[in-house]
N, C-alpha and C positions, 0 to 999 in steps of 0.2 A: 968577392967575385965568384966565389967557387958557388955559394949559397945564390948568386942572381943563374949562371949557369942551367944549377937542376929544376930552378923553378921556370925558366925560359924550355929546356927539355920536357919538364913535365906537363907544359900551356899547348905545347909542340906536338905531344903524343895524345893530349885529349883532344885538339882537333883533329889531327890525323883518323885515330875511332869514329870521331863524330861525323865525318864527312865522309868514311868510306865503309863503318857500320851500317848493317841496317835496322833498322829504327822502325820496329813491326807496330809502334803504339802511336807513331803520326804525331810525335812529338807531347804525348802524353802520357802521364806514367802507365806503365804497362801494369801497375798492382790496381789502378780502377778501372779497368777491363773489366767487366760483371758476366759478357758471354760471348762464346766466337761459334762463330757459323761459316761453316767452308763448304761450299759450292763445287764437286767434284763433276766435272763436263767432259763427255765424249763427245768431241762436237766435229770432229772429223767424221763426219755419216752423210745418210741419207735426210738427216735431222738437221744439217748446218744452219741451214736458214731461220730457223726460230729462235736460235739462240741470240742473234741481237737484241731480239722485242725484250725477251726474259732480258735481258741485260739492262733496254731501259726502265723496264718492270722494277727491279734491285731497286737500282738508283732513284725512280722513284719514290720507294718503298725507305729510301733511306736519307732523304731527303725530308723526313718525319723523322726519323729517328738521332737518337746521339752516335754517330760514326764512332766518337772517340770512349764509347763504356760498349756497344754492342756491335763487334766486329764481322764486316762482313768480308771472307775472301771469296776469290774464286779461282779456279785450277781450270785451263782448254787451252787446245791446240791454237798454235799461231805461225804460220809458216813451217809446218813442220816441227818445230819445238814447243816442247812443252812451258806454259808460262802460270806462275800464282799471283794473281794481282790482291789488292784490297782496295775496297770501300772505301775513299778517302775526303776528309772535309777540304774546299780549297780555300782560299785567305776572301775571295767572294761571297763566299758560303755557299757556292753549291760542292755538288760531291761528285765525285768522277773513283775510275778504276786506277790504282797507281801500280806498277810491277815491281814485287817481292823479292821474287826470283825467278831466274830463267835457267831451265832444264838443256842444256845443251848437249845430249848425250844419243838424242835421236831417238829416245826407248818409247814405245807408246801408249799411250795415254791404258791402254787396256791389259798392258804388262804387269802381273801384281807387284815387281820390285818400284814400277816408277807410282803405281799406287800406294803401296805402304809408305815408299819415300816422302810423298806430300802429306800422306796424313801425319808422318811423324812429325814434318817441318809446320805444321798448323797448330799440331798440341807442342810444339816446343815453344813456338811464339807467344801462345800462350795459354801457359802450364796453369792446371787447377782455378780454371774458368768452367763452369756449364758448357757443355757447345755441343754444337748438329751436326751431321752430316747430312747436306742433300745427294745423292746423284741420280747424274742428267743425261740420260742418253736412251738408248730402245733398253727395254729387257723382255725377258719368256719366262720368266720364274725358274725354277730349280736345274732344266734342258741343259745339258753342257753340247758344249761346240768341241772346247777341248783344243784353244790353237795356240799355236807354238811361238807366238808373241814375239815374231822374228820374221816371216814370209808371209805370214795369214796365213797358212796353210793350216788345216785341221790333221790334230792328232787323234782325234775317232780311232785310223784306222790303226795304229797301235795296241791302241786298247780293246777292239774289239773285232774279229773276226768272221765274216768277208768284211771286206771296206765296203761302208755306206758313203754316200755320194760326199765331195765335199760341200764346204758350206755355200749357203746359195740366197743371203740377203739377210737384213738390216734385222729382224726378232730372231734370229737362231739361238740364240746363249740368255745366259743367265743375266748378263747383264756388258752391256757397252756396242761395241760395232763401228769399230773405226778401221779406216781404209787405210790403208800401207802404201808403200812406195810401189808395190807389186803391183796395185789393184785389188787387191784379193782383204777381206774383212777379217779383223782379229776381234776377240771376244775374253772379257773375264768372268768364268765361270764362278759358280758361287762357292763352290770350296776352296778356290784361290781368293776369293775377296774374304771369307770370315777368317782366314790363316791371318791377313794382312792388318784387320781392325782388332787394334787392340783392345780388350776385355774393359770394359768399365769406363768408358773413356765418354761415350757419347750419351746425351741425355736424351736426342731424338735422331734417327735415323730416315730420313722421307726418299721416299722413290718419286722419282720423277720421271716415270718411264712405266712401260706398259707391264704386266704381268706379273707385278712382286708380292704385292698381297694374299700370299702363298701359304701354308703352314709347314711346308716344306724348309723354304727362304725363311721363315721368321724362328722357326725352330733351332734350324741352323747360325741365324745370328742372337740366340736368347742372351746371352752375354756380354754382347758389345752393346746393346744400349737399353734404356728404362723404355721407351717409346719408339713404337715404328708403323711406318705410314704407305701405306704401299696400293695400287691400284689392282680387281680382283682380274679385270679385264683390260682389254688397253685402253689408253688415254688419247685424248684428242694431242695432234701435234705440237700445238701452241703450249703447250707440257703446264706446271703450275704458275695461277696468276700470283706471283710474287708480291706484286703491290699491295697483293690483299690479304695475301699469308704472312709473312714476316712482322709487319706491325702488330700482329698476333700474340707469335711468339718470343720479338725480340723484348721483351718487360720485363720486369723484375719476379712476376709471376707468369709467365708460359701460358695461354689460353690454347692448350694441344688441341684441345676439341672445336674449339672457337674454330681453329683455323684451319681443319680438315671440313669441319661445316659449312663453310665460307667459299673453300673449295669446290664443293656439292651445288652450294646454289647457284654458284657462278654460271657453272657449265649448266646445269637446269633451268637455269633462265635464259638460258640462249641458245635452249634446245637441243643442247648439245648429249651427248652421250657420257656419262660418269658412274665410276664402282670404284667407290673408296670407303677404306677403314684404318680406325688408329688404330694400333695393340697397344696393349699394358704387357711389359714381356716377361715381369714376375710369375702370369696368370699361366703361364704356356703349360709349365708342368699338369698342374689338375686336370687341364686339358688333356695330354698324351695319356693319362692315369685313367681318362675315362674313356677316351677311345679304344686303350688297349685292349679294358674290359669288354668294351661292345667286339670288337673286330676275337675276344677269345671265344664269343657265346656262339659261333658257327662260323662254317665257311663258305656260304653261299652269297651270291654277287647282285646285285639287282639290276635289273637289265640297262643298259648305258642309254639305252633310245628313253629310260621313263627317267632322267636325271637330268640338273640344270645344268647348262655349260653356256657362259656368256657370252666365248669366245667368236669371234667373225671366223675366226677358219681352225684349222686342227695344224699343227707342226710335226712337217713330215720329211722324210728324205726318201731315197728310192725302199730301203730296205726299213723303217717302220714308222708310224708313225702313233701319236698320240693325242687327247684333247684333258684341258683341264676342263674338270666340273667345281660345283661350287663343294667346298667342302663340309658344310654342316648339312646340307641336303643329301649329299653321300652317305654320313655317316649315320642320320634318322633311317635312310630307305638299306642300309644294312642293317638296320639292328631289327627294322619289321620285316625282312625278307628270312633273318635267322630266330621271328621270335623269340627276340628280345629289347621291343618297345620301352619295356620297363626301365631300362638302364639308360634312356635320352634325357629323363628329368636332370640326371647326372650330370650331362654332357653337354645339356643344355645350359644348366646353372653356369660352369665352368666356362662355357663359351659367353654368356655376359658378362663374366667380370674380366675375361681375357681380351674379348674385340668390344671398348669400351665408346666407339662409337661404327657407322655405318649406314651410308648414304648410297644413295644410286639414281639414275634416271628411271622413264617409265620403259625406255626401248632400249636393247643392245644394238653392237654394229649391225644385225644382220637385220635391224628396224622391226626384231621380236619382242615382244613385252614381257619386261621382268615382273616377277611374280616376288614381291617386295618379302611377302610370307616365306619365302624359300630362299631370301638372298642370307649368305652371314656375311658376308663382305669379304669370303676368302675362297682363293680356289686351292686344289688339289690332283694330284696325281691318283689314279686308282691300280694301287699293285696287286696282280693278281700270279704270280707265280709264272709268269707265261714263260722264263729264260730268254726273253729278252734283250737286246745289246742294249736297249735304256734301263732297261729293270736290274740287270747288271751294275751300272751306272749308281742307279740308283741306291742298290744295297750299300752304299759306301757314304750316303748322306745320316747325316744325325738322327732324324726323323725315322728313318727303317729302323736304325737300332733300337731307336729308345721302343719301339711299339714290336719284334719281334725279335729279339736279343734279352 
């Protein structure tokens, strides 16, 4: 009696788990998972509307693929609350989105604690898999907003004095842009997202948002992944054709290039405007090693009006404003403004094996024609000493140090 007892106990407590654990493998061992991809969406914006299509882009896209070895999640807003669904096969065989988890704590999507949170709950699902991160939402590359991931309210004016205006729309920060209960936009800047990813974890990193393909931004996250994907200029709304990327890279061998190129044609076949580049992010050092050298052989500036800048407009507030230029264009027309040409061979090299692919349309937003010879598929900041509330800012990013430190 006592032996039927603990075996009826013990039948008792493995359904009890099974029914009210969650079950991140969809019913199949979680050790033949080969790679997980998590889909982080700021879709509380000005952006909301696209994220369906991408949605059934995914599904799609996974509707080819094995759901149950190549994990796809996704993290956005749903009523307010934060929710991580998955990729899931149904007993039909098609595949739909199931919820993981629901964040019920109200923090927003642009807060780095409820950012780190998800990425940890993605790598714990499953641990010592390959996996991506995409995120989905507006960015501006390196620019902080600086808000207080509580009101929307921007802390600018803590850090920097007089107060510049507060924020005023959807590309201000480094990355995100979601609306609050105030009205008012919060933003993750980019030293609070490289604190939050952890080092070593990602094998691809893709921006799916305007302005990331930065050397700033990638400098800053060299650590947290082998690969990263980022736009030099903004991106068309409709953000990446998923249908056509992910069967890419969901394989047993990864076609990174495949599927940034794929990318490029898409939007150029349909006229569209595109500046994309993958990095290999082992390459970045030789890179800061040869710009350093150029930017020590003088200090003179080459005029801003003779230099490329993709961008459709400049990011500005009352009190300064800025434009990204392209950064291997930059750094050629400094090293011939301080006679020293000689040292681009260097920098050159360094910059092919670092940005190991690099696409573009013929026209920017502003319907100017890119001069393909002058694109490297990344833009940059130009710091000139000015004491600046951004240039202030800025001295506290990776990239200033590693090149004047």
């Amino acid at each position: 009696m006592f032996s039927r007892i603990i075996l009826i106990l013990c039948v008792a407590v493995s359904l009890l788990l099974g029914s009210c654990g969650e079950d991140p493998g969809g019913g199949k061992e979680v050790g033949a998972v080969k790679q997980m991809t998590l889909i982080y969406a700021v879709n509380k914006s000005s952006l909301s509307g696209f994220l369906a299509s991408n949605e059934d882009k995914i599904l799609e896209a996974m509707s080819r693929i094995d759901s149950d070895i190549y994990k796809v999640l996704l993290y956005k807003n749903v009523s307010g609350y934060g929710v991580l669904y998955q990729v899931s096969k149904m007993p039909d065989g098609s595949v739909t989105f199931l919820e993981m988890k629901k964040y019920t704590d109200g923090m927003l999507s642009t807060n780095p604690e409820r950012f780190g949170q998800v990425l940890r709950d993605a790598l714990s699902f499953y641990p010592d898999v390959r996996s991506n991160l995409f995120l989905w939402g507006h960015g501006s590359g390196w620019y902080p907003e600086m808000s207080d991931h509580t009101r929307g309210l921007s802390r600018l004016s803590e850090a920097f004095d007089p107060i510049p205006s507060p924020s005023y729309g959807a590309e201000a920060s480094s990355f995100g842009g979601e609306n609050n209960s105030a009205g008012k936009t919060d933003w993750l800047d980019l030293k609070e997202m490289a604190e939050m990813i952890p080092d070593g974890k990602f094998d691809t990193i893709w921006f799916d948002c305007c302005f990331m393909s930065s050397i700033e931004v990638a400098y800053q996250l060299r650590n947290k992944c082998s690969y990263m994907m980022g736009c030099a200029a903004e991106l068309m709304g409709e953000g990446t054709p998923y249908n056509i990327v992910l069967p890419k890279l969901l394989i047993d061998s990864p076609d990174r290039t495949g599927a940034v190129s794929a990318m490029c044609d898409y939007f150029r076949s349909k006229g569209d405007v595109v500046t994309v580049a993958l990095l290999k992010m082992e390459k970045i050092d030789q890179v800061a090693e040869s710009v350093k050298s150029i930017l020590k052989a003088g200090s003179l500036f080459p005029a801003e009006s003779t230099l490329v800048d993709y961008a459709a407009r400049n990011f500005a507030t009352i009190n300064f404003s800025y434009r990204l230029y392209d950064f291997g264009d930059f750094i050629g027309s400094y090293a011939n403004v301080n006679s020293a040409s000689s040292l681009t061979s260097g920098f050159n090299k360094a910059m092919s094996e670092f940005v190991i692919y690099k696409g573009c349309s013929d026209r920017n937003f502003n319907g100017t024609s890119i001069d393909k010879s002058r694109y490297s598929g990344m833009n940059c900041h130009i710091y000139n000493r000015s004491g600046s509330k951004i240039d202030r800012y800025y001295e506290g990013l990776d990239w200033f140090n590693r090149l004047y430190k």
